[in-house]
MARZA-350070 format. One record per atom (N, C-alpha, C): atom name; residue number from 0; x negated, y, z; residue in one letter. Coordinates in steps of 0.05 Angstrom, whole numbers. Each point is the difference from the previous one (the first is absolute). Layout:
BEGIN
+------+-----+--------+--------+--------+------+
! atom ! seq !      x !      y !      z ! type !
+------+-----+--------+--------+--------+------+
!   CA ! NUM !      X !      Y !      Z !    A !
...
+------+-----+--------+--------+--------+------+
//
This chain:
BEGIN
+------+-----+--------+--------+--------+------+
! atom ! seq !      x !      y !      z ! type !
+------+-----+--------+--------+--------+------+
!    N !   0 !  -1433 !    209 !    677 !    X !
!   CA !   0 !     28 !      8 !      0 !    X !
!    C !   0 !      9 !      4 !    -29 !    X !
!    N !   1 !     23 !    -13 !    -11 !    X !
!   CA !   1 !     15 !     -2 !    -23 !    X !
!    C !   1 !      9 !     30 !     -3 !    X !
!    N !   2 !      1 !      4 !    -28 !    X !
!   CA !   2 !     10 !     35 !     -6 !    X !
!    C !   2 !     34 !    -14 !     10 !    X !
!    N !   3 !      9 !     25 !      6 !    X !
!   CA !   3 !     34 !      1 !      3 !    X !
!    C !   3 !     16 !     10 !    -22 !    X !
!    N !   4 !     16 !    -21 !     -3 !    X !
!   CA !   4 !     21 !     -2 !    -29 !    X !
!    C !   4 !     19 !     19 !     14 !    X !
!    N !   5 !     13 !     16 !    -20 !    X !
!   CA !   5 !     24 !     21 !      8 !    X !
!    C !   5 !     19 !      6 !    -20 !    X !
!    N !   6 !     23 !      2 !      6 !    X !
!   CA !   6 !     18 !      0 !    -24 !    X !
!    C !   6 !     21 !     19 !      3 !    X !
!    N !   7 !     10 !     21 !    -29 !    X !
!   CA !   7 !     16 !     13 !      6 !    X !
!    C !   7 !     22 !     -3 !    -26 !    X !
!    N !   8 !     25 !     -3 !     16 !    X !
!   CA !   8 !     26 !     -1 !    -17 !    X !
!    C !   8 !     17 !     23 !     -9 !    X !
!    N !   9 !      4 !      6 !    -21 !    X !
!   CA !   9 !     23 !     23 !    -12 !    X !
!    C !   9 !     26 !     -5 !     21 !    X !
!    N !  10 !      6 !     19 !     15 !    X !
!   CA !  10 !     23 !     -3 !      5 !    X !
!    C !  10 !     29 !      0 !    -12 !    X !
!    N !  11 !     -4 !     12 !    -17 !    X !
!   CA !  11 !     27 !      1 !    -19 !    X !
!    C !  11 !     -4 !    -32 !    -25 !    X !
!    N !  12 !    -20 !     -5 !    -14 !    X !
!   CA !  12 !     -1 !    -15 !    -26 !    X !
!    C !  12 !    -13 !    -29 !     12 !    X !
!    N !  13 !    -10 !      6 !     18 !    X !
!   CA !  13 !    -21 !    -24 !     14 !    X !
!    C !  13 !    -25 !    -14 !    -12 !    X !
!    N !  14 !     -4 !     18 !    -15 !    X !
!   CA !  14 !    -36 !     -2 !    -16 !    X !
!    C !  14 !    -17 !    -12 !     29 !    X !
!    N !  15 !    -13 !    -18 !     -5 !    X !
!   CA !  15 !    -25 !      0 !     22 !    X !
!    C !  15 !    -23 !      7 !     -8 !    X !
!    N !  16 !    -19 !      5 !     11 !    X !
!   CA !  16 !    -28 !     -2 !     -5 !    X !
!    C !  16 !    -21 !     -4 !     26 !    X !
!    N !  17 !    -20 !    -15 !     -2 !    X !
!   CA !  17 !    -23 !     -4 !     22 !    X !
!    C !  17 !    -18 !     16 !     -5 !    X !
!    N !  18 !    -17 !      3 !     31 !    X !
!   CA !  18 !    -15 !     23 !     -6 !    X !
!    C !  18 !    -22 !    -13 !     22 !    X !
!    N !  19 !    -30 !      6 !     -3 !    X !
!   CA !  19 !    -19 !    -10 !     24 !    X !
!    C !  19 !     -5 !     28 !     14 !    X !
!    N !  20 !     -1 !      1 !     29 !    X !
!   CA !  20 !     -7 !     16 !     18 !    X !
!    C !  20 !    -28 !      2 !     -1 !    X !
!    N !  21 !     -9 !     30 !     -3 !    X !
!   CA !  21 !    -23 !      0 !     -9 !    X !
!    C !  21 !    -20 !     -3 !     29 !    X !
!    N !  22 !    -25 !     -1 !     -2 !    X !
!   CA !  22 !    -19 !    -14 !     33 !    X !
!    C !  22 !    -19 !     23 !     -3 !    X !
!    N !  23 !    -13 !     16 !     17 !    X !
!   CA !  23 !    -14 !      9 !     -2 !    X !
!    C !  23 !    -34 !    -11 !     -1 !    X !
!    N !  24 !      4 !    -28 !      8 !    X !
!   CA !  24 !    -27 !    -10 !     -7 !    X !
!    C !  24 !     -6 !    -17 !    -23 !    X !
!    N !  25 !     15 !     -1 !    -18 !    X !
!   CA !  25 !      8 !     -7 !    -21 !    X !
!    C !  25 !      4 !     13 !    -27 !    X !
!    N !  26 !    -13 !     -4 !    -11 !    X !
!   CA !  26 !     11 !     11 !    -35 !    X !
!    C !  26 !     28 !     -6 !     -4 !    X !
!    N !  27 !      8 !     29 !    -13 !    X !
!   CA !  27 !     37 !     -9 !      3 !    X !
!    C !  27 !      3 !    -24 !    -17 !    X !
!    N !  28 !     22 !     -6 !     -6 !    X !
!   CA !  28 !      5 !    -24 !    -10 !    X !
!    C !  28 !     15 !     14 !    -25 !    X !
!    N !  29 !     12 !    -13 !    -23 !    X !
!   CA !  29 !      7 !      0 !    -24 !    X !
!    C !  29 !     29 !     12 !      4 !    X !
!    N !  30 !      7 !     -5 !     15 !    X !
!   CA !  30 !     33 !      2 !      4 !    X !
!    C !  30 !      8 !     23 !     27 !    X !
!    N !  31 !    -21 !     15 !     -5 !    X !
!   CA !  31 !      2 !     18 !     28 !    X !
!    C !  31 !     27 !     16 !     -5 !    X !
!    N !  32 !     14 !      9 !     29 !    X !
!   CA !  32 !     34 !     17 !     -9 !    X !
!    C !  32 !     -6 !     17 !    -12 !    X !
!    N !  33 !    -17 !     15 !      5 !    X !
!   CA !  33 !     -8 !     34 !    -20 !    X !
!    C !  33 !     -6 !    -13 !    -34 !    X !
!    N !  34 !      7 !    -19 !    -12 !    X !
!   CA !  34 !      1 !    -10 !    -23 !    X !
!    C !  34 !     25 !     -6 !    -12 !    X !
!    N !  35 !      7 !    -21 !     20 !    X !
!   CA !  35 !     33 !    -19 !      1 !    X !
!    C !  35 !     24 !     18 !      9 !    X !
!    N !  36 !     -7 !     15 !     12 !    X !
!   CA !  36 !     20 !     12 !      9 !    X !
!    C !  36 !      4 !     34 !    -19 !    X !
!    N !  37 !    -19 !      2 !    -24 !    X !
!   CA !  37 !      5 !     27 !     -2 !    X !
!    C !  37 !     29 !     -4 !    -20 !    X !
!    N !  38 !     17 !     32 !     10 !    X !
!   CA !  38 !     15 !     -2 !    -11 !    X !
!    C !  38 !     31 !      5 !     17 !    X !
!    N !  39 !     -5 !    -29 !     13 !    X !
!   CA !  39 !     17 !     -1 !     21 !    X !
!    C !  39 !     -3 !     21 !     24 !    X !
!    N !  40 !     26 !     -5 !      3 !    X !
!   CA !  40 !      3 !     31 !     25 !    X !
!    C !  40 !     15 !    -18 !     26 !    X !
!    N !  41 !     -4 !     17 !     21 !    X !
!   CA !  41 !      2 !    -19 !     28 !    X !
!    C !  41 !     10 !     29 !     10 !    X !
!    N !  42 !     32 !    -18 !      9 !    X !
!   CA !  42 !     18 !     22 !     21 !    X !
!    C !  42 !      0 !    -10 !     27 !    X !
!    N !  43 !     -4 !     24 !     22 !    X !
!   CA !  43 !      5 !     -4 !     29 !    X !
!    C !  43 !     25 !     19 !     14 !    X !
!    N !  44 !     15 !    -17 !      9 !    X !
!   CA !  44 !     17 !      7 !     11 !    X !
!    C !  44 !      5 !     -4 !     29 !    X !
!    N !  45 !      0 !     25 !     11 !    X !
!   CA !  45 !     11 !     -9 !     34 !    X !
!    C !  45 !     25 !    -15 !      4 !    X !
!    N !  46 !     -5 !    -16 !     22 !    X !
!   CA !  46 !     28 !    -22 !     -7 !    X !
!    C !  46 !      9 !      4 !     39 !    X !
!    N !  47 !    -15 !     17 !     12 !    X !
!   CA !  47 !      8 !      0 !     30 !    X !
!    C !  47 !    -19 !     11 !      4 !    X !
!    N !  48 !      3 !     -5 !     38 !    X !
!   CA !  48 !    -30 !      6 !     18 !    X !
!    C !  48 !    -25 !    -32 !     -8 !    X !
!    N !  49 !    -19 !     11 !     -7 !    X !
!   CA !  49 !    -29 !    -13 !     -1 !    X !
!    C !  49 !     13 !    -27 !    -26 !    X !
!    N !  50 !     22 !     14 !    -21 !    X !
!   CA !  50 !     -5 !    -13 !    -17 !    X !
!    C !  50 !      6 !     15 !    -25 !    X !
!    N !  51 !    -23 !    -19 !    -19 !    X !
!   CA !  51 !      4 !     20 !    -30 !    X !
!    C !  51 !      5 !    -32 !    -22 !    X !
!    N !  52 !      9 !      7 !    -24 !    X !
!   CA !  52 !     16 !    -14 !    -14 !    X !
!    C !  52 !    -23 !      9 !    -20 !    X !
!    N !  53 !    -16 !    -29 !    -25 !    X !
!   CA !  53 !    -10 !     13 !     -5 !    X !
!    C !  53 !     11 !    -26 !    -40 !    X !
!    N !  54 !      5 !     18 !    -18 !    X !
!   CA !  54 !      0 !     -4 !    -20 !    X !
!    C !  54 !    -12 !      4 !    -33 !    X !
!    N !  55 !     -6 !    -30 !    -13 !    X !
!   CA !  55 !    -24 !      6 !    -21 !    X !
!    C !  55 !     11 !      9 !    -20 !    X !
!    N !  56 !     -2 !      7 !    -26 !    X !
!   CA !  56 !     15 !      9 !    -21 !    X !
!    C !  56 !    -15 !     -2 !    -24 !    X !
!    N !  57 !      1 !    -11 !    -19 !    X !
!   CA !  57 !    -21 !    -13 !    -19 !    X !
!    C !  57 !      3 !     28 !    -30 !    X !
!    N !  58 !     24 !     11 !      9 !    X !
!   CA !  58 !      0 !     26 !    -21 !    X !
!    C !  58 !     15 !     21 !     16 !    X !
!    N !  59 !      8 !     20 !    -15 !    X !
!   CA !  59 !      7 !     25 !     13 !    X !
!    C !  59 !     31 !     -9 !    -10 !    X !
!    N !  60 !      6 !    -13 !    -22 !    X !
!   CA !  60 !     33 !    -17 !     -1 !    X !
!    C !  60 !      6 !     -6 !     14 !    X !
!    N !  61 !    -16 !    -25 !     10 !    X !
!   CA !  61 !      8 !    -10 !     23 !    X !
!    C !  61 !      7 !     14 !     23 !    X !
!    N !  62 !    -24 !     15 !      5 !    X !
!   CA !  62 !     12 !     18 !     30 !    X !
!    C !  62 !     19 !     26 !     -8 !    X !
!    N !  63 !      3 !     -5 !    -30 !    X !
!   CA !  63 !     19 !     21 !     -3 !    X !
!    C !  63 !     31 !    -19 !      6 !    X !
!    N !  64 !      5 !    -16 !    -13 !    X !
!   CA !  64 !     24 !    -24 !      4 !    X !
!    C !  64 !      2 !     -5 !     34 !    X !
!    N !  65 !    -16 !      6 !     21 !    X !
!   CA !  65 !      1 !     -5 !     21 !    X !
!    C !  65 !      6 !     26 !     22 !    X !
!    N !  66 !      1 !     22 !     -9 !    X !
!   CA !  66 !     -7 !     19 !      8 !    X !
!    C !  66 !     39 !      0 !    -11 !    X !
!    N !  67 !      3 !      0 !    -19 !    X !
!   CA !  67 !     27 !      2 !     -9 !    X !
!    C !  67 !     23 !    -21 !     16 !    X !
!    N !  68 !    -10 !    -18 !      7 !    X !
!   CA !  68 !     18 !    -23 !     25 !    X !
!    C !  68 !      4 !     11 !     17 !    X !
!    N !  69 !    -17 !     19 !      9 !    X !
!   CA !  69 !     -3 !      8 !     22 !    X !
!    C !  69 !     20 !     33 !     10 !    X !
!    N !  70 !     11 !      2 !    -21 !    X !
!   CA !  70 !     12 !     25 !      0 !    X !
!    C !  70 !     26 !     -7 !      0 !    X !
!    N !  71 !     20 !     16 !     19 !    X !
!   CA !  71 !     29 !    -10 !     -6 !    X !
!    C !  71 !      3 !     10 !    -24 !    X !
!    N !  72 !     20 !    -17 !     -4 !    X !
!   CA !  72 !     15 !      7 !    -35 !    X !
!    C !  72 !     39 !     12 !     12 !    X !
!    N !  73 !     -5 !     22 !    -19 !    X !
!   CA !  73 !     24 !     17 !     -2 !    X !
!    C !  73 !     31 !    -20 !    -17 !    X !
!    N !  74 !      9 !    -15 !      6 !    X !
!   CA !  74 !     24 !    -17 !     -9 !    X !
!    C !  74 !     10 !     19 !    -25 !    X !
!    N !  75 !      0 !     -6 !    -31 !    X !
!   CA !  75 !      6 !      7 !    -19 !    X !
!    C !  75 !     27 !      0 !      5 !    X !
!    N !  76 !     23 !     -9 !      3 !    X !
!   CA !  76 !     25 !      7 !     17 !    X !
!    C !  76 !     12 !     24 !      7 !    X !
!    N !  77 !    -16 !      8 !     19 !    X !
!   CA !  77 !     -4 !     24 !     14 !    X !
!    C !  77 !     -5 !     23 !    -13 !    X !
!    N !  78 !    -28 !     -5 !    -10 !    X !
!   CA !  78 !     -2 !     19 !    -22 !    X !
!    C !  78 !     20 !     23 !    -21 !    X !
!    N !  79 !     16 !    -25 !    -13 !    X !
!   CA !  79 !     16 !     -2 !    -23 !    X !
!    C !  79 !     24 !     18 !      9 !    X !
!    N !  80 !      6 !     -7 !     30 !    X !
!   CA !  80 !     20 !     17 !     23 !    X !
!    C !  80 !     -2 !     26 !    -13 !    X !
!    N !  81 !    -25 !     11 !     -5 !    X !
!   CA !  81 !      5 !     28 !     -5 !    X !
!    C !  81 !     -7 !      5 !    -19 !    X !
!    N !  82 !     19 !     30 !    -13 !    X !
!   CA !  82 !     11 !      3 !    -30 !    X !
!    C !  82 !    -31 !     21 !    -15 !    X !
!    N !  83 !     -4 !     -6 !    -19 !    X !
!   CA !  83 !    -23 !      5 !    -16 !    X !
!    C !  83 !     12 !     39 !     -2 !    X !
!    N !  84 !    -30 !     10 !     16 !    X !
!   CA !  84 !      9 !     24 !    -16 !    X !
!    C !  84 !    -19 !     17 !    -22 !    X !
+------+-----+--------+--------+--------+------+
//
């Protein structure tokens, strides 16, 4: 049985990187995730019943820039409505 190729994408920048699934009867391989993947951070999100949403993030920018989409934004407009005291 062939090692299994696996890949994880930045959600925000779209960096890729491959990674081999490590085998327990096997010497890990060169490219194991606990290598390739340090660094990156992985968000889970419930998205309903028996489902979760799950996203990679190649820096804490990134999931900082994504974490910020994710927030309504207060209309500068509005704001301005009221007088500085």
């Amino acid at each position: 049985m062939s090692p299994v190729k696996k890949d994880a994408t930045c959600y925000t920048c779209g960096k890729k990187v491959e990674f081999t699934r490590c085998s327990s009867r096997k010497d890990p391989p060169e490219d194991v995730p606990c290598r390739v993947l340090s660094g990156w951070l992985t968000v889970h999100r419930w998205a309903g019943v028996r489902s979760i949403d799950q996203y990679d993030f190649c820096s804490f920018t990134c999931l900082q820039r994504w974490v910020e989409a994710q927030a309504p934004k207060i209309p500068s407009t509005f704001l301005k409505a009221f007088p500085d005291e």
